[in-house]
C-alpha positions in Angstrom: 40.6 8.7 -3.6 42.7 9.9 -0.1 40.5 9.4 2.8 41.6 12.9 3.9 37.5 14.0 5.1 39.2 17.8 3.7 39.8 16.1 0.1 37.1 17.4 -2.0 34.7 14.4 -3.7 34.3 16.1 -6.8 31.4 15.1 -9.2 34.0 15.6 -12.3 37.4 15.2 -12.9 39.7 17.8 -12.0 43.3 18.7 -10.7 44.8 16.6 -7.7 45.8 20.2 -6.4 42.3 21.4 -6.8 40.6 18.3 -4.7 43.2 18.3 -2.7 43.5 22.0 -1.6 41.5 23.3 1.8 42.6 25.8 4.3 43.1 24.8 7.8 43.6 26.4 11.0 45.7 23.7 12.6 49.5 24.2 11.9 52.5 22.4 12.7 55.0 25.1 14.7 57.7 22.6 14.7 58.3 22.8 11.2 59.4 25.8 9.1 58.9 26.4 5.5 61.9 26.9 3.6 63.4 30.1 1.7 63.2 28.0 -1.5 60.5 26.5 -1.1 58.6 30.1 -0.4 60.3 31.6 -3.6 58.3 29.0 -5.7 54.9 29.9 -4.1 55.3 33.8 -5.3 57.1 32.7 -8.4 53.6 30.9 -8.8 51.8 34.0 -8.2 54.0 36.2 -10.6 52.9 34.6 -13.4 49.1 34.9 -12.9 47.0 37.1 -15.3 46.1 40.5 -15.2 44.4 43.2 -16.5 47.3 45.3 -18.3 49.4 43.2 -17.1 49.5 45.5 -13.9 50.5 42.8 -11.1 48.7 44.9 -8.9 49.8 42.6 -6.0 52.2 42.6 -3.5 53.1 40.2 -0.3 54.6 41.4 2.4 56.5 37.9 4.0 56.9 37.9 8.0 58.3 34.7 10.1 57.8 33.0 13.2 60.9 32.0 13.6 62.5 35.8 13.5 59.8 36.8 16.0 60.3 40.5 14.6 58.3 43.1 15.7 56.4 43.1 12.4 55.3 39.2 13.0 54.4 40.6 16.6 52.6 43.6 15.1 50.9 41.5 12.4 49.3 38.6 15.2 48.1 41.6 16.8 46.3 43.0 14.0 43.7 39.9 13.6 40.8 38.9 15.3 41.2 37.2 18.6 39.6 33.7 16.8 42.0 34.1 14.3 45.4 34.9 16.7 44.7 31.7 18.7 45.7 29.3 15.8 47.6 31.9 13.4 50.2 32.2 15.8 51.2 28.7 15.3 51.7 29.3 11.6 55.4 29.6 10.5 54.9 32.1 8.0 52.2 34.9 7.4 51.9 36.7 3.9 49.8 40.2 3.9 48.5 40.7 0.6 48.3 43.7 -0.6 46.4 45.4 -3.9 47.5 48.2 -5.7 44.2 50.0 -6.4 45.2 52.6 -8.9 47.1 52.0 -11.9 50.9 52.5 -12.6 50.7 54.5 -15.6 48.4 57.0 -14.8 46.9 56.8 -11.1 43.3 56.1 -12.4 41.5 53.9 -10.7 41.9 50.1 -11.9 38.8 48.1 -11.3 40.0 44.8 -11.7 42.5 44.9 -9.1 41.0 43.0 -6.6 39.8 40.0 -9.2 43.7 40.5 -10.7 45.2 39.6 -7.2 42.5 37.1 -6.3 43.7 35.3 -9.3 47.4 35.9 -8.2 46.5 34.3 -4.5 44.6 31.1 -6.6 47.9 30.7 -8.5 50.1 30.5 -4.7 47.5 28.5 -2.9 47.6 25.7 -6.0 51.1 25.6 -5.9 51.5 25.5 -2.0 49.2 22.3 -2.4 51.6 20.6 -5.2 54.2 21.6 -2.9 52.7 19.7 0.3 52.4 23.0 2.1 48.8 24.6 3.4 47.3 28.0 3.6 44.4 29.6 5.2 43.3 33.1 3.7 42.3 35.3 6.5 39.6 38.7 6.0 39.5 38.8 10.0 42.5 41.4 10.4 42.4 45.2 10.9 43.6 46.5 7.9 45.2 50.0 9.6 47.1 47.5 12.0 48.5 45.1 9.5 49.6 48.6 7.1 51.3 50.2 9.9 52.8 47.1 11.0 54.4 46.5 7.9 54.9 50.1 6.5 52.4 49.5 3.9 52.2 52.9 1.5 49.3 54.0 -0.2 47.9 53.2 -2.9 47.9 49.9 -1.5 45.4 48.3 0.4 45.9 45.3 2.6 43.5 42.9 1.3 43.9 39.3 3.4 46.2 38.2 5.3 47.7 34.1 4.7 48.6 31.6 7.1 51.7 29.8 5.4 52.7 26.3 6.4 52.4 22.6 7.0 49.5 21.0 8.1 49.3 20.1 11.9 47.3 17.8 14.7 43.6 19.5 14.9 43.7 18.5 18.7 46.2 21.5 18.8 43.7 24.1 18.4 41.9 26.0 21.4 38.8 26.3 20.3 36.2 23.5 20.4 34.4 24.8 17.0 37.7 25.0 14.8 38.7 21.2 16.5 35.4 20.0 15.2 35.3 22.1 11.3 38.8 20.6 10.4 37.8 17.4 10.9 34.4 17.9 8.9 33.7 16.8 5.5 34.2 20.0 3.3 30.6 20.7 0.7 30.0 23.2 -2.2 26.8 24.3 -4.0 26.4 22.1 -7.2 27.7 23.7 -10.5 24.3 24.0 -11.7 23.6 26.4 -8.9 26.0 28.8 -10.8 26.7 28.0 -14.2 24.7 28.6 -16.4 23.6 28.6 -20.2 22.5 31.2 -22.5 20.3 32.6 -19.9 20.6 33.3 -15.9 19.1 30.2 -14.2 19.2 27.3 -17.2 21.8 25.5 -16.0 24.7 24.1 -18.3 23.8 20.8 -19.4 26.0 17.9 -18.8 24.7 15.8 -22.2 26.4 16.5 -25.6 
């Protein structure tokens, strides 16, 4: 097992991609992500499930590298925590969710789950793909529409720090140097899976 202290130590077999995957703030700005390699990560993400098979997401791309107004626009739009690392990051993706549905404008309640799912799909395949990404709720949501021309019904939902993996010394802030280099926990899977009833958890014996 990698000594990475971000590389989950899981209590059952899974995925290298899931063990592997975490979500840090420290990015390497020297290093671009290529158009190709991009393409695969929403290819991923296309071919998620949904609900009617609506897609109801959509991912807006903006680069560092262009510094467009846009990528200027879209810094600006996140928390001030959240600007001092992002900026590094060579790519930001705003997702956005499609709240109603095509066919008939009614409201579609599984949206949100639908482009979580979508979002799972991208972040596994950025890991295969030796890439990271940090999902990121701290954003205005008005800012990050006008700044890229989001219509309605859309909603942005998170926006996604894109890139490869950098030197935590980099970062500004003392409590962000000190979380990427922390050992990453989760609740145990009998704290929320369950069996037959709500609070017997599922048992591990045959």
């Amino acid at each position: 097992m990698s000594v990475h202290p971000k590389h989950a130590r899981t209590d059952h077999e899974v995925l290298d991609v899931i063990r592997q995957r975490w979500s840090p703030r420290a990015f390497d700005a020297t290093r671009d992500v290529a158009r190709s390699e991009l393409l695969r990560l929403f290819e991923a993400a296309r071919w998620a499930p949904s609900s009617y098979n609506e897609q109801p997401w959509r991912f807006i791309v903006v680069t560092r590298r262009r510094e467009s107004e846009p990528h200027r626009r879209l810094i600006a739009s996140l928390t001030a925590k959240n600007q001092a690392w992002a900026v590094a990051a060579p790519v930001l993706a705003v997702v956005c969710v499609r709240v109603t549905l095509e066919r008939n404008e009614a409201p579609n309640s599984h949206a949100w789950y639908d482009t979580g799912q979508a979002v799972a799909f991208l972040t596994l395949q950025a890991t295969s793909q030796g890439l990271s990404t940090r999902q990121m709720q701290g954003f205005d949501a008005e800012q990050a529409r006008a700044a890229c021309d989001v219509p309605s019904p859309y909603e942005p939902a998170v926006v996604i720090a894109i890139g490869y993996e950098g030197d935590p010394s980099a970062l500004t802030i003392d409590q962000h140097r000190v979380a990427e280099q922390s050992p990453r926990a989760r609740r145990p899977a009998a704290e929320f899976v369950f069996e037959e009833r709500w609070g017997l958890p599922l048992d591990e014996g045959v």
